[in-house]
N, C-alpha and C positions, 0 to 999 in steps of 0.2 A: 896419854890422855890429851884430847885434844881440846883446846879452850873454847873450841867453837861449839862442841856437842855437849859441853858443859852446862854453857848457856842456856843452848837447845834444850837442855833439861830440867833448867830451870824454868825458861819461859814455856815454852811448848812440850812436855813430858813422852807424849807418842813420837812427835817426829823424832825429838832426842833419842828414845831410843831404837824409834824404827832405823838412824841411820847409823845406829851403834850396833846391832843385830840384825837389821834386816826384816823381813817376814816371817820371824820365829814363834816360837809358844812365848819368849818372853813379850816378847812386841803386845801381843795380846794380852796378856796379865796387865800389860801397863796401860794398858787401853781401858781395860775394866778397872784396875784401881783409878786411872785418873776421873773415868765417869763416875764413881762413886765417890768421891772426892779430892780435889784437887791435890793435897800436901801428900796424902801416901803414893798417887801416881811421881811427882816430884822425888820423892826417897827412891822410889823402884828405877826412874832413869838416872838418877843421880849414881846409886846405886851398879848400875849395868857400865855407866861411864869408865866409871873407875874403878871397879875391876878389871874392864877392857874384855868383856864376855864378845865373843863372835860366836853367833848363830847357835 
């Protein structure tokens, strides 16, 4: 787990975890949770951090 994409997913939840996965189905789900509100977008990348999901 890196401390830097941590961050990122706190502060910024899509990039967090667009650079934790990529261009995937999850990427997108955290794109739509974080439009629809900020704290479940924040759980979904926090979330993909730290399990360390690739693609």
């Amino acid at each position: 787990m890196s401390i830097l994409n941590l961050i990122l997913a706190i502060l910024l939840p899509p990039l967090g975890a667009f650079l934790q996965v990529g261009l995937s189905k999850h990427f997108i789900i955290n794109l739509i949770l974080t439009l629809c509100g900020f704290l479940p977008g924040v759980i979904h990348a926090i979330w993909l951090v730290v399990k360390n999901k690739k693609g």
